[in-house]
MARSEVEX-672204 format. One line per 10 residues: their letters; for each residue x, y, z of N, C-alpha, C. Coordinates in nm, 3 decimals. Layout:
% MARSEVEX-672204
a> X:Y:Z:X:Y:Z:X:Y:Z ~ ...
//
This chain:
% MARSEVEX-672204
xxxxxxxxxx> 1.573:8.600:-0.510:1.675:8.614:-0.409:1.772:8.496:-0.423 ~ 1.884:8.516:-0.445:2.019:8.418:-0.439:2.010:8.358:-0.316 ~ 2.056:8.199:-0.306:2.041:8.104:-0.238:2.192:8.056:-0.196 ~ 2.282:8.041:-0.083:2.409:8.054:-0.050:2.383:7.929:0.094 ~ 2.531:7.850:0.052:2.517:7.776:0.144:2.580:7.745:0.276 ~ 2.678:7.854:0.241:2.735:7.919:0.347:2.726:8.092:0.335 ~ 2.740:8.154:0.483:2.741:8.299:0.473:2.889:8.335:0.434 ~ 3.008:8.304:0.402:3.120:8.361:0.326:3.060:8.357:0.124 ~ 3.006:8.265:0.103:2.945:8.262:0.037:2.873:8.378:-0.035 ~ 2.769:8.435:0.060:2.714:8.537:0.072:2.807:8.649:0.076
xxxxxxxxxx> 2.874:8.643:0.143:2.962:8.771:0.162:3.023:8.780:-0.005 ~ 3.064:8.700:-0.069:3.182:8.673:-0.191:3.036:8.776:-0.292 ~ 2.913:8.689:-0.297:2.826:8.771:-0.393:2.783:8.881:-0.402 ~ 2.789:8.961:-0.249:2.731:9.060:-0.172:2.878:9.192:-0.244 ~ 3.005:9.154:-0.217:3.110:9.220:-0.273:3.077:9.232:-0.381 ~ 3.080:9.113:-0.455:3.082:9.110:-0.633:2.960:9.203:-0.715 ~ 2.854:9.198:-0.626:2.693:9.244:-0.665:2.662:9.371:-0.617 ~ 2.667:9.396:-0.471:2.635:9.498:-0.428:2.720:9.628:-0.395 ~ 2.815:9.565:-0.365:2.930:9.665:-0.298:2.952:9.765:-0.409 ~ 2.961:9.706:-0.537:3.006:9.821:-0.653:2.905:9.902:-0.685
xxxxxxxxxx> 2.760:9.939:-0.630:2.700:10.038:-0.614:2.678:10.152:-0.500 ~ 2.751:10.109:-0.399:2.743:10.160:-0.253:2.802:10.301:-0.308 ~ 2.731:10.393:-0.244:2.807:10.538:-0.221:2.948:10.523:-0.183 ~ 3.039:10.607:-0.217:3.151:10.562:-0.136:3.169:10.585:0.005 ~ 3.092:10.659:0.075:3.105:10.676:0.180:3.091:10.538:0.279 ~ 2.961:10.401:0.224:2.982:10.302:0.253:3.082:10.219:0.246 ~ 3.104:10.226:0.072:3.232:10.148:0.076:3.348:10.190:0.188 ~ 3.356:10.292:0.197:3.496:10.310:0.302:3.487:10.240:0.420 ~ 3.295:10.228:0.490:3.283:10.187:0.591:3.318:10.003:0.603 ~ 3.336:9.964:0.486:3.333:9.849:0.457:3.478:9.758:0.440
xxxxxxxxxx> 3.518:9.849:0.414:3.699:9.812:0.360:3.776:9.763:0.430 ~ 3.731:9.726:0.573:3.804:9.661:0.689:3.763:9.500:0.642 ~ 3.606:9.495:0.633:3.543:9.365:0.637:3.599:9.343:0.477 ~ 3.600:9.369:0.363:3.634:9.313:0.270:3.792:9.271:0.305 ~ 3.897:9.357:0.312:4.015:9.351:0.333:4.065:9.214:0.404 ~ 3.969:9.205:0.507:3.949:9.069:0.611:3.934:8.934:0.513 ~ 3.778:8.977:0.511:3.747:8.812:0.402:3.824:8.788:0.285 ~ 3.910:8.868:0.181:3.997:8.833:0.108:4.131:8.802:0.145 ~ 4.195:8.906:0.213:4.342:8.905:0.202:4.359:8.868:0.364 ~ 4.320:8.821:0.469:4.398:8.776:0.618:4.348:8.608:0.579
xxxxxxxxxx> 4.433:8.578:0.709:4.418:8.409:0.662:4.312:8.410:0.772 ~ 4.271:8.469:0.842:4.121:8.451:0.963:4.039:8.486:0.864 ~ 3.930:8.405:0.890:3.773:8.380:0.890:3.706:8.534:0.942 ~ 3.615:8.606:0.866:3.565:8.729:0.900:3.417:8.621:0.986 ~ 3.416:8.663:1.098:3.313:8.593:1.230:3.164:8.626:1.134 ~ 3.064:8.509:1.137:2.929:8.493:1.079:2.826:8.651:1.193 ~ 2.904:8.689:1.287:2.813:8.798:1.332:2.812:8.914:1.261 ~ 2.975:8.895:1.215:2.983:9.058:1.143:2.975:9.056:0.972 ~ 2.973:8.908:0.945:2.910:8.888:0.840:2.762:8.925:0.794 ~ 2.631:8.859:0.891:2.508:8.874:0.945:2.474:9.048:0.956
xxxxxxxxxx> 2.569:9.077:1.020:2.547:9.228:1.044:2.555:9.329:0.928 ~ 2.663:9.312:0.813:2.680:9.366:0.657:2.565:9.316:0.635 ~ 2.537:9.207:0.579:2.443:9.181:0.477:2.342:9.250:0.550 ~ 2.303:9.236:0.692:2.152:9.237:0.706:2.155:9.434:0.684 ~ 2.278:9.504:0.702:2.271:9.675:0.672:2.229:9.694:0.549 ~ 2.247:9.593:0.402:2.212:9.602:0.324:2.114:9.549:0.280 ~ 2.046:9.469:0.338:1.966:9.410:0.258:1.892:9.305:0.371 ~ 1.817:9.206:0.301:1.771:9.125:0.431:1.826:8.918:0.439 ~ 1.866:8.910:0.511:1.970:8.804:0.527:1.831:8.691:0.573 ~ 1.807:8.561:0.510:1.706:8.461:0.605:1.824:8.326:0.610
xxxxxxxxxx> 1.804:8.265:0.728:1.872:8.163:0.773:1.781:8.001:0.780 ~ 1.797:7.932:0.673:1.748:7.812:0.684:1.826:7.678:0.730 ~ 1.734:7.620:0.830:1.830:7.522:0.892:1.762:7.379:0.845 ~ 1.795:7.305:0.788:1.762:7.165:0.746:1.830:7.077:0.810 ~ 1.762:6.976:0.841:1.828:6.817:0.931:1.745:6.698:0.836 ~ 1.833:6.598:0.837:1.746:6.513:0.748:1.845:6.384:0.854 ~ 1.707:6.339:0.877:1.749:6.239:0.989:1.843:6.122:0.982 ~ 1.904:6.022:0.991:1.926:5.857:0.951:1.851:5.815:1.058 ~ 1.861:5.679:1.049:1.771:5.591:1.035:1.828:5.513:1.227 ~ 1.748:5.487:1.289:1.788:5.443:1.423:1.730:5.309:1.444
xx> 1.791:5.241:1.530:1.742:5.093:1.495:1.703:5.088:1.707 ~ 1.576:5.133:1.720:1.539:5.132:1.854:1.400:5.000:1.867
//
């Protein structure tokens, strides 16, 4: 499974990888959200991002913190 470190990210591989096998009946359903993330100058929102990938496939969200150092 491909590793992305942002979800536009995801979205860019998800087009490039998956989309060109979709029935077309998906693709059509899709052509708003691509149209969005390439060609408008707005940001397609991480819900409706979350929401594609996870119709296709299964999306996991890892959150890492790596502390500094506190002088208590």
């Amino acid at each position: 499974m491909p590793e992305f470190k942002t979800l536009p990210e995801a979205l860019d591989w998800f087009f490039e990888n998956v989309f060109p096998h979709l029935p077309t009946e998906d693709k059509r359903k899709l052509k708003d959200v691509k149209y969005d993330h390439y060609k408008r100058a707005t940001n397609v929102s991480a819900n409706r991002i979350r929401r594609v990938l996870n119709t296709y496939g299964k999306v996991e969200t890892f959150h890492r913190f790596e502390g500094g150092k506190t002088d208590k």
